[in-house]
C-alpha positions, -999 to 999 in steps of 0.1 A, spaced: 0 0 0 11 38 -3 17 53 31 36 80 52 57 75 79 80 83 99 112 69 119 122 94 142 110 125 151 113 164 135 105 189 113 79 176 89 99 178 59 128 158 74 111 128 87 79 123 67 83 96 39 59 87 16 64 47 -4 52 14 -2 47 -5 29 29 -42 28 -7 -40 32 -23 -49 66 -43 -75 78 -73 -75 102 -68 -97 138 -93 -110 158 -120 -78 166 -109 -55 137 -113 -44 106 -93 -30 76 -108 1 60 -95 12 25 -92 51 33 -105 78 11 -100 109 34 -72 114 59 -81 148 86 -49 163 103 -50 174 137 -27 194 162 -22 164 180 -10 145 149 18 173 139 29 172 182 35 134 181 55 140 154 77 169 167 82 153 199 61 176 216 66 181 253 95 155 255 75 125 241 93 101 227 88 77 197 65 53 208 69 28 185 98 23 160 81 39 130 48 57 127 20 63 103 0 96 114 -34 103 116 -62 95 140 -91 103 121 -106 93 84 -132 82 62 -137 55 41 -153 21 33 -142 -11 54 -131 -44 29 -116 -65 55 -130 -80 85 -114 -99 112 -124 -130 135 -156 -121 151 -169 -93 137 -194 -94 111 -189 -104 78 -214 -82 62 -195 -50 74 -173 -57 45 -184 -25 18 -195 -2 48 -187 32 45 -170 44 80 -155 73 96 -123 64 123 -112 75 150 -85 70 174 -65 48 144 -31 60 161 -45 64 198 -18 44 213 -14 23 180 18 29 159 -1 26 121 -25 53 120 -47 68 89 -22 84 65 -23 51 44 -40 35 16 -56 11 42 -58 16 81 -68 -12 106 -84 -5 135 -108 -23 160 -142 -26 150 -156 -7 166 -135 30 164 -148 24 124 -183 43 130 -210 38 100 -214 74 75 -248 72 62 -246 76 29 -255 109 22 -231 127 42 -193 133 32 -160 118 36 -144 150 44 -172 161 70 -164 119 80 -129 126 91 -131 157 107 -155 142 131 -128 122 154 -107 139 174 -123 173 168 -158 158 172 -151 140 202 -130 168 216 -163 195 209 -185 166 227 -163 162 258 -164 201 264 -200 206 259 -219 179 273 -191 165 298 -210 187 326 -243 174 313 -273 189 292 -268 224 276 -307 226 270 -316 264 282 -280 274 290 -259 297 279 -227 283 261 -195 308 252 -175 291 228 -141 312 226 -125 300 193 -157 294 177 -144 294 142 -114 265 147 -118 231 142 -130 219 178 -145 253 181 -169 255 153 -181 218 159 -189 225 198 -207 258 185 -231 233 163 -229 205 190 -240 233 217 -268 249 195 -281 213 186 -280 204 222 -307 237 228 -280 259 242 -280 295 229 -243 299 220 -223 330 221 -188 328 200 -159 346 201 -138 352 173 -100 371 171 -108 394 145 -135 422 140 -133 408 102 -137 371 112 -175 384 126 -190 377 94 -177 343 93 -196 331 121 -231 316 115 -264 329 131 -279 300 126 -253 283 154 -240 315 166 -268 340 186 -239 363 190 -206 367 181 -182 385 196 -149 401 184 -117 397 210 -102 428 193 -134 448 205 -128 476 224 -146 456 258 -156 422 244 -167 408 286 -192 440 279 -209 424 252 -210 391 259 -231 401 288 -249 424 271 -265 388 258 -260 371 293 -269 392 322 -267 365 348 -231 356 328 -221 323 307 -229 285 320 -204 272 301 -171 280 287 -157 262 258 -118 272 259 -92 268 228 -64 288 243 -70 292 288 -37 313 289 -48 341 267 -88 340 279 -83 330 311 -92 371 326 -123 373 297 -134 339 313 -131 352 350 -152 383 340 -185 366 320 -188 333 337 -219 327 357 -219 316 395 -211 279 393 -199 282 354 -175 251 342 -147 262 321 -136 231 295 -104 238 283 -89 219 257 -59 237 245 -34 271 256 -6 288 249 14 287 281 24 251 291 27 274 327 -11 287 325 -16 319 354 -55 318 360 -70 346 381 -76 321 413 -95 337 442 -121 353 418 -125 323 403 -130 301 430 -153 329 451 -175 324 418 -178 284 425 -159 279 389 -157 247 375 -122 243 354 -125 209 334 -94 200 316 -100 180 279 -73 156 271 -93 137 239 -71 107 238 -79 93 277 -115 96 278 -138 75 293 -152 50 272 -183 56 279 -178 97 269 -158 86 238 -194 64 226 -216 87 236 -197 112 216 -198 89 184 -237 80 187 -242 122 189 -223 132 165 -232 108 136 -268 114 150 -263 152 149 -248 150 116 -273 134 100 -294 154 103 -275 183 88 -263 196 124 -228 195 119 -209 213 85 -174 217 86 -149 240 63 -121 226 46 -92 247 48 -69 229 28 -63 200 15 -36 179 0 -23 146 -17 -6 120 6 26 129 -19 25 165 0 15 154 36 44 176 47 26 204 36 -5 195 50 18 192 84 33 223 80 1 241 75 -13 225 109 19 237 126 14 273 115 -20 274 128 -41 264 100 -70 245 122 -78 281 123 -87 284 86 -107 252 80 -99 215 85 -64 201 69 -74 170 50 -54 147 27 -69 130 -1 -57 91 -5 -48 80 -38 -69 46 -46 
């Protein structure tokens, strides 16, 4: 099959190799999926720098937790006629060496989740570890039915899907955006208000929609929002953070804790198994019913993965979803 991989860790250019590997074979419990779509995350593009002092973890890797595409191998024990079922993964290198950036991924049965048919293999494989991420934050406090939901980031990749996840949930969502120019990106249909963080007094407007202050906070970057947070969140808010930009994060303490504030930190690969199914059931449930879009930012062929890695590491989950298209 054609893959990527790596052997040791660096800058994408350096250690990402695209050639021929041999083609896998399901064991017991799994399945092989022949992958149309590959989705890039953050995460993916960390592993491979070494982020944080991680090491490899396996002799050679093949990125990529997340895809779409149609099963055509089954294992022992799982059902034959699964074979031709269009799928989207998740978790494929979640503590696994051979992830999605391959013409065939294999993966336990049941992280390969069944697409109905009429929704897309790029909206598919940007439902994993974004999807699941958005879930965790919204819904790991419980419903969002009747409550106010800030979702700082909302444009981004986990950002815009807890936006639609929130608003499909019954929240009414407020967003915040970086930009004054980025306002007309956001979507009134998911977004009630949206909120630019170069405004003169962006906490002034957000509660000029939420008197009482926010329920929730959904939080791409704690270290730079962490004062904004402090300012609109309601008496016994959570704050779900699932990313920042100071390993060393300073949170304003005493006003946060004399405000009963819930901080919930979202680390998508250890979830409970339980949270990570739930997650799947909503969001294929949600999407089919035309509840969940996602933009496309950029996309590539596996021959140019490193510049679909280098786009991620310059911030480009901010502009749309990073996908690579895999050659039949």
């Amino acid at each position: 099959m054609l893959a990527s991989w790596y052997d040791a860790q660096g800058p994408a250019t350096e250690v990402l190799r695209v050639g021929e590997l041999p083609d896998p074979t399901p064991g017991p419990g799994e399945v092989r999926v022949r992958v149309t779509v590959s989705g890039v995350n953050p995460g993916d593009t960390k592993k491979r720098t070494g982020w944080t002092g991680s090491g490899m973890p396996y002799p050679r890797v093949i990125p990529h937790s997340d895809a779409a595409g149609v099963i055509d191998a089954v294992g022992d024990g799982v059902d034959a006629r699964r074979s031709g079922q269009r799928v989207w993964v998740y978790g494929a290198q979640s503590y696994r060496a051979f992830g999605t950036a391959a013409q065939y991924t294999v993966v336990p049965a049941g992280l390969a989740v069944p697409l109905p048919d009429h929704l897309s293999d790029d909206l598919g494989a940007s439902l994993g570890i974004p999807g699941i991420t958005a879930h965790r934050s919204v819904f790991a406090d419980g419903p969002v039915d009747g409550k106010v939901v800030l979702v700082n980031g909302a444009l981004g990749g986990v950002g815009s899907l807890a936006a639609q996840l929130a608003a499909w949930g019954g929240a009414t969502v407020i967003g915040t955006v970086r930009r004054t120019a980025d306002l007309a990106r956001a979507d009134p249909a998911v977004i009630s208000h949206a909120v630019a963080l170069d405004a003169a007094d962006p906490a002034a407007e957000i509660l000029a929609h939420a008197a009482a202050g926010v329920d929730r906070i959904i939080e791409v970057s704690l270290s730079d929002n962490a004062d904004l947070d402090n300012a609109v969140a309601a008496n016994g808010a959570t704050i779900a953070a699932y990313a920042t930009r100071a390993d060393r994060t300073e949170i304003p303490f005493w006003t946060l804790l004399f405000n009963n504030v819930t901080l919930r930190l979202i680390g998508s690969d250890d979830f409970p198994a339980d949270a990570k199914l739930q997650a799947v059931r909503d969001l294929t449930s949600a999407a089919a019913v035309g509840a969940l879009t996602v933009d496309v930012g950029g996309r590539y062929p596996l021959a140019d993965i490193a510049k679909a890695h280098d786009r991620v590491d310059a911030g480009g989950r901010g502009r749309g979803r990073v996908l690579i298209d895999i050659p039949r």
